[in-house]
C-alpha positions as CSV (number, residue, x, y, z in Angstrom):
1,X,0.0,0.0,0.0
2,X,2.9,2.6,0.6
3,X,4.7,1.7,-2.2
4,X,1.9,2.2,-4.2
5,X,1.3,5.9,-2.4
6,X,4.6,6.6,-3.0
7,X,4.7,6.0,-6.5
8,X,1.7,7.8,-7.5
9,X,3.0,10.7,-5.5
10,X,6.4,10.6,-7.6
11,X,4.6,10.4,-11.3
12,X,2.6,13.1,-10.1
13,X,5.3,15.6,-9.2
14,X,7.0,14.6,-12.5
15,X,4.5,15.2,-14.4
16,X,3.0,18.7,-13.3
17,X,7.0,19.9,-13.9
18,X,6.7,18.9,-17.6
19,X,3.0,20.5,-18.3
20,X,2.2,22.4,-21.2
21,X,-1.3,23.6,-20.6
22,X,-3.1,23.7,-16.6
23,X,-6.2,24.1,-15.5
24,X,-7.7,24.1,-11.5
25,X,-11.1,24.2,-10.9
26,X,-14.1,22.6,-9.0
27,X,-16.4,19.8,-9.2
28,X,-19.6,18.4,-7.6
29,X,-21.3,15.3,-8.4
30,X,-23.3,12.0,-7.7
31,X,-21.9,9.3,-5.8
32,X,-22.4,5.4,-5.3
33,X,-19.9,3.9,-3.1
34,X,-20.6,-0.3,-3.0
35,X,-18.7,-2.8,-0.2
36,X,-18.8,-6.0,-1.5
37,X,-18.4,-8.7,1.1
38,X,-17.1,-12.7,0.6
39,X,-18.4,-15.0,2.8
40,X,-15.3,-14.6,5.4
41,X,-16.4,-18.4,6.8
42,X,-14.3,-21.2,6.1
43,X,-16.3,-23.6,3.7
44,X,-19.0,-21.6,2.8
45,X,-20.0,-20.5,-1.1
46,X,-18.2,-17.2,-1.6
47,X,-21.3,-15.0,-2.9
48,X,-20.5,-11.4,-3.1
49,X,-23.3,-9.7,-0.9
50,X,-23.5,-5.6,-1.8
51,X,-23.5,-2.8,0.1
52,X,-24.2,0.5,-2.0
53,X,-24.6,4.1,-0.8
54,X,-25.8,7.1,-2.9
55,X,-24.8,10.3,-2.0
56,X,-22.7,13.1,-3.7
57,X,-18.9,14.2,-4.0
58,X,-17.8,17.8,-4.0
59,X,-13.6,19.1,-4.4
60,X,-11.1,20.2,-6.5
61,X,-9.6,19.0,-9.7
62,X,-5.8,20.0,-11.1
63,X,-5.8,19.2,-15.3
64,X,-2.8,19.2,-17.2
65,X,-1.6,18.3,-20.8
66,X,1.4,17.1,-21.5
67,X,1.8,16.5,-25.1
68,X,-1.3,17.0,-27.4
69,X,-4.5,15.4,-26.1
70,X,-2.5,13.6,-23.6
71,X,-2.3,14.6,-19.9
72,X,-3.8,13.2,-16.6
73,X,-6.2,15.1,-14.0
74,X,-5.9,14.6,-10.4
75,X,-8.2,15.9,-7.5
76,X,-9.2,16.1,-3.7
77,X,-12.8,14.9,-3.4
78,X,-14.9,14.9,-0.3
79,X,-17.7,12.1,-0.6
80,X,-20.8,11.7,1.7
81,X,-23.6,8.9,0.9
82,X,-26.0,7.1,2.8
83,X,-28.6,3.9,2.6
84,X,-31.4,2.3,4.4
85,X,-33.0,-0.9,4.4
86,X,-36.8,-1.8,4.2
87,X,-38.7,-2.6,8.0
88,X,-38.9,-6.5,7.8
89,X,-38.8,-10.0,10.2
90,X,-38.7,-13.5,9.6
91,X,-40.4,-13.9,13.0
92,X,-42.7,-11.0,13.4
93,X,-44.8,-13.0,16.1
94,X,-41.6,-13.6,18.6
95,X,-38.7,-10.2,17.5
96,X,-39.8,-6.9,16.6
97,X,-39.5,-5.6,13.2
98,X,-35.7,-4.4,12.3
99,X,-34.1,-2.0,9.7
100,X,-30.4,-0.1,9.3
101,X,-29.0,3.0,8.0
102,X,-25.6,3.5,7.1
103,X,-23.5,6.9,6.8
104,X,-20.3,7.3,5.0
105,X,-18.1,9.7,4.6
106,X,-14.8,9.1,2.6
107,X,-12.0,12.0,1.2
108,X,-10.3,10.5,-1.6
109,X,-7.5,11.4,-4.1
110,X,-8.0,10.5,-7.7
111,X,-5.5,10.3,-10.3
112,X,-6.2,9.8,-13.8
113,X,-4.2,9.8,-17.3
114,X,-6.1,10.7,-20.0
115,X,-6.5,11.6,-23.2
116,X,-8.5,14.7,-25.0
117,X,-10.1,14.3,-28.7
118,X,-10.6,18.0,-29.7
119,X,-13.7,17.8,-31.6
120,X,-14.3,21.3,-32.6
121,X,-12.7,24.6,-30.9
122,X,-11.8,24.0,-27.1
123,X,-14.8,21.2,-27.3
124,X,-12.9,17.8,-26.0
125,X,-14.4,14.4,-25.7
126,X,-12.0,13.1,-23.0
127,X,-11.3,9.0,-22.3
128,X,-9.3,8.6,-18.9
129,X,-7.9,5.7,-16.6
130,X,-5.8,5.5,-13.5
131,X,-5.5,4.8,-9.6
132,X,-8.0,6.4,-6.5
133,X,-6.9,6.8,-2.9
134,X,-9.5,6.7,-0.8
135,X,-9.6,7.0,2.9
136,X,-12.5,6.3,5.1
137,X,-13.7,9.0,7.5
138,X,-16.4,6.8,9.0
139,X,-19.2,3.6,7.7
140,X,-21.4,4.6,10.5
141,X,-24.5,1.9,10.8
142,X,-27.5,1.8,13.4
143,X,-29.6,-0.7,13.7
144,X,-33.2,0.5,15.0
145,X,-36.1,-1.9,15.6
146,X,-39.7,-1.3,16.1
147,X,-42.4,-2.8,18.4
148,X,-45.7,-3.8,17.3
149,X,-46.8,-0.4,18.7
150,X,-44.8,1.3,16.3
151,X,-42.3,2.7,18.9
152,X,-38.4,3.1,17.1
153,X,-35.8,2.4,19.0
154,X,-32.0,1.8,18.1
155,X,-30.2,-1.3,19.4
156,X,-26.7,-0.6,17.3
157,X,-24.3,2.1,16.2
158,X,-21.5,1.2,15.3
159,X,-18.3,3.0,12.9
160,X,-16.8,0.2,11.1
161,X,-13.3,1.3,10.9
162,X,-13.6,1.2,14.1
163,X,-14.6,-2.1,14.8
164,X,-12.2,-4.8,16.0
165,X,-11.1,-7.9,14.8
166,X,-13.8,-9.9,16.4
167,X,-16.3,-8.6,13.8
168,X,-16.2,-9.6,10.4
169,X,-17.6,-6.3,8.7
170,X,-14.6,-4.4,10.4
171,X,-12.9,-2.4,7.5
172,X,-9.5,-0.3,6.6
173,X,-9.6,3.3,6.7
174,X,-6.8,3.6,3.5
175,X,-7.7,1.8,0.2
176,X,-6.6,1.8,-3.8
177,X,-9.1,1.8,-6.4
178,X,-8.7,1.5,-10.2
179,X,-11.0,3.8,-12.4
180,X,-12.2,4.0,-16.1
181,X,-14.3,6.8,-17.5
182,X,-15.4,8.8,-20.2
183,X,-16.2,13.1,-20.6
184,X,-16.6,16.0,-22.2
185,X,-15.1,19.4,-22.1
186,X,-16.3,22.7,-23.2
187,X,-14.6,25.9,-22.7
188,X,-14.1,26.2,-19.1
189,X,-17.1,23.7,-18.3
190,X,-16.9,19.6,-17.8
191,X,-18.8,16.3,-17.6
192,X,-16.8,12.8,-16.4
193,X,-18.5,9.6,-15.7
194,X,-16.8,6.5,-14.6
195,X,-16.7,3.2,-12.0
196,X,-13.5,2.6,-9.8
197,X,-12.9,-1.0,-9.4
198,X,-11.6,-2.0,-5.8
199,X,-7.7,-3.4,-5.9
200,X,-7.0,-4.8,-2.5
201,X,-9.0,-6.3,0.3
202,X,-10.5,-3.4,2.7
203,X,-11.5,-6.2,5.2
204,X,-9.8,-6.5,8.2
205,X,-8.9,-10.3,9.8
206,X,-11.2,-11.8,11.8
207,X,-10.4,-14.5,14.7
208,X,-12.6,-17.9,13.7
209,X,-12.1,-21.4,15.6
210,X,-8.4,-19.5,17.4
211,X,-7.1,-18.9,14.4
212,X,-7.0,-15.3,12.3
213,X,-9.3,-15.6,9.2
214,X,-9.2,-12.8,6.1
215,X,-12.3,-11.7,5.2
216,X,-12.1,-11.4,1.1
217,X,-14.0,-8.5,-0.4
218,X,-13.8,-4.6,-2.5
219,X,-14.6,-1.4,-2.5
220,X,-16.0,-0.3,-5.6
221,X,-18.0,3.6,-7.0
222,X,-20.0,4.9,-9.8
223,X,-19.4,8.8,-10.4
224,X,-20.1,11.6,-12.4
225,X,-19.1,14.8,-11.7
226,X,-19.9,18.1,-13.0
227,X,-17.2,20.8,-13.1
228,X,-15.1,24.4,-13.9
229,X,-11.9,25.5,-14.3
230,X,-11.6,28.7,-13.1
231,X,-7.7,28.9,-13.6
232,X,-5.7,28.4,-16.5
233,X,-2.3,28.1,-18.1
């Protein structure tokens, strides 16, 4: 995971000292964050089981060109999303009925090469791929369950980063994510749509049967972001 932070850190310095053309501006956007969880059980059948979140993403973007049509963009994004579940029970007669709702917040650093089609004067259809650094603020979930008077009360809150290893849905705060996207440019104004693909395993270990147990899963997002550059170069 360092080496990884360091190296994207290097080609970025590199980079931004050999740019031709700079822009810095703003963006703000729809999010979908998604934890996909592996059964972390010995033996059992290794069905991914979703998690998604929608929320939105707002920060700041840095684009440069390096040669013609060929650059990378980088950022600092803030992301807040949340979900719910439905009321339900299997056992409505004997435990009241139970639902969640999850928070998360996230900041992440994207870094993306790309390249710029000009299609008519400073009007670019832009293709882009490249690494994410997310790091997770907080997954805060609460449980809440309701009696058959209707009364809500909540029976768990917990923030999974901070969970320990006893509990299976404990998660890293630091992650790496691979994205591929597509956008448009006009002027000063911008459109970019993509989905990161989760590259290492955000689960913590779990202690099963005295022995530490790794349970498998990823962090995935769908994004689009709109967006100015109010500085150029």
């Amino acid at each position: 995971m360092k080496r990884i932070f360091l190296l994207v850190l290097a080609i970025i310095a590199t980079t931004i000292l050999v740019s031709a053309q700079q822009f810095i501006g703003m963006n703000l956007g729809y999010a979908r964050p998604i934890t996909q969880l592996n059964q972390p059980v010995v033996g059992q059948e290794k069905t991914l089981t979703p998690t998604a979140y929608n929320g939105f993403k707002i920060g700041f973007v840095y684009d440069a060109t390096i040669v013609e049509g060929f650059g990378f963009s980088m950022g600092l994004n803030y992301t807040f999303a949340a979900n719910a579940t439905d009321w339900k029970s299997e056992f409505a007669s004997i435990f009241p009925q139970v639902s969640s709702r999850g928070y998360y917040h996230q900041f992440e650093i994207p870094v993306d090469w790309q390249y710029k089609f000009e299609i008519a004067q400073r009007t670019w259809l832009i293709l882009y791929t490249g690494p994410t650094l997310p790091y997770g603020l907080s997954i805060n979930e609460k449980g809440l369950r309701k009696d058959d008077k209707g009364n809500v009360s909540e029976y768990r809150d917990v923030n999974r980063y901070t969970l320990d290893k006893n509990d299976y849905l404990a998660l890293k705060p630091l992650n790496v994510t691979w994205g591929i996207g597509a956008g448009f440019q006009y002027e000063r104004y911008f459109l970019r749509g993509g989905y990161d693909f989760g590259l290492v395993n955000p689960y913590k270990s779990i202690s099963f049967i005295g022995k530490d147990v790794n349970t498998r899963g990823r962090f995935d997002q769908w994004q689009i972001k709109l967006g100015i550059y109010f500085w150029e170069r």
